[in-house]
C-alpha positions as CSV (number, residue, x, y, z in Angstrom):
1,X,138.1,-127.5,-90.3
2,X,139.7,-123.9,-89.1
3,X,136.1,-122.9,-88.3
4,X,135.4,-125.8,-86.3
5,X,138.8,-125.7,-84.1
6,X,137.9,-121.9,-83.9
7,X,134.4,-122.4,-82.6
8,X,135.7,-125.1,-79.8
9,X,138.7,-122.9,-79.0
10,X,135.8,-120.5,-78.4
11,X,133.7,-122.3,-76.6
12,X,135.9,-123.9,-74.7
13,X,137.6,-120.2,-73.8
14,X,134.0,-118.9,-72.5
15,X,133.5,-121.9,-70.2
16,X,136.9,-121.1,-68.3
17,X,138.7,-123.9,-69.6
18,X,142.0,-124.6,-70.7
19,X,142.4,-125.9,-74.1
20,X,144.3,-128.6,-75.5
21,X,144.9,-129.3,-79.1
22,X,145.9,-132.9,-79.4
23,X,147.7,-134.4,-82.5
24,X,150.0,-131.3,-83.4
25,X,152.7,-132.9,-86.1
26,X,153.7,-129.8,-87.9
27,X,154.9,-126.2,-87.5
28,X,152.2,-125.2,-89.4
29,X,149.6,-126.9,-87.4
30,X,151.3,-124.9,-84.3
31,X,151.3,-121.8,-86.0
32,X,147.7,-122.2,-86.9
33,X,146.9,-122.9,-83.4
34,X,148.5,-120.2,-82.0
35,X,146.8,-117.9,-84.4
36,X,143.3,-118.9,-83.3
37,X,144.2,-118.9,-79.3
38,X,144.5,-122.1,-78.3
39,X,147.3,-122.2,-75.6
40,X,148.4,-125.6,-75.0
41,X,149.0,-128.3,-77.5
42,X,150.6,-132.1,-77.6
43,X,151.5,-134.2,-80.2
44,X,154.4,-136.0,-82.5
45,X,156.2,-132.5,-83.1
46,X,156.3,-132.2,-79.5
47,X,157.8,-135.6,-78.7
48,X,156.6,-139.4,-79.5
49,X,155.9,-142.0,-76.9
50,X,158.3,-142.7,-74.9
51,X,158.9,-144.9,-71.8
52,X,158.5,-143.0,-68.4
53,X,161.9,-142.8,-67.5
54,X,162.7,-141.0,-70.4
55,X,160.0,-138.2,-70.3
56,X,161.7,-135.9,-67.4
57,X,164.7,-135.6,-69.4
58,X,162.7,-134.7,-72.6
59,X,160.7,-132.1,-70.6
60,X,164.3,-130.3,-70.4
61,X,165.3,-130.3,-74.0
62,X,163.7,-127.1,-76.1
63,X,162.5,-127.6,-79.7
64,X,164.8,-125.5,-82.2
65,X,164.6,-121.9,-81.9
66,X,165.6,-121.7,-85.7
67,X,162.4,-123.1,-86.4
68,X,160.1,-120.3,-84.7
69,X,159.1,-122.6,-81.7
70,X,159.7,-122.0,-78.1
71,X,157.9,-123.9,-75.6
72,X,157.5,-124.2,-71.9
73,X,156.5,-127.9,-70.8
74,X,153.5,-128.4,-68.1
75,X,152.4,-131.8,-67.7
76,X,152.8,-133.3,-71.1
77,X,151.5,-130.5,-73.1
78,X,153.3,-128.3,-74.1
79,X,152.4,-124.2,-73.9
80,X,152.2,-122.5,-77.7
81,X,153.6,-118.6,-77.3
């Protein structure tokens, strides 16, 4: 699987795009992530669904700094540092 997310990360990196990883859950997942490039990422561990008027105010909150993440919201993805 790491070999596969690698390669698109790649590929996606030598095109000029941005990548998204979609589905992040889990610290580790993020960590991962961050550790092959990727630079944006959405997902449960960012935030669930949630009804419109609820997804300024969650844009404001930040994700425990005890846990290792930091992030910086643009659009609904979230940036990985």
């Amino acid at each position: 699987d790491a070999t596969i997310v690698r390669s698109t990360i790649d590929l996606g990196k030598n095109l000029g795009l941005t990548i998204v990883a979609e589905g992040v859950e889990s610290l580790e997942i993020w960590n991962a992530l961050r550790e092959l490039g990727c630079s944006l990422a959405q997902g449960y561990l960012i935030g669930r669904p949630m009804p419109a008027q609820e997804l300024v105010p969650h844009l404001g909150r930040m994700l425990p700094e005890d846990e290792g993440v930091t992030h910086a919201a643009t659009g609904i993805a979230t940036r990985i540092p």
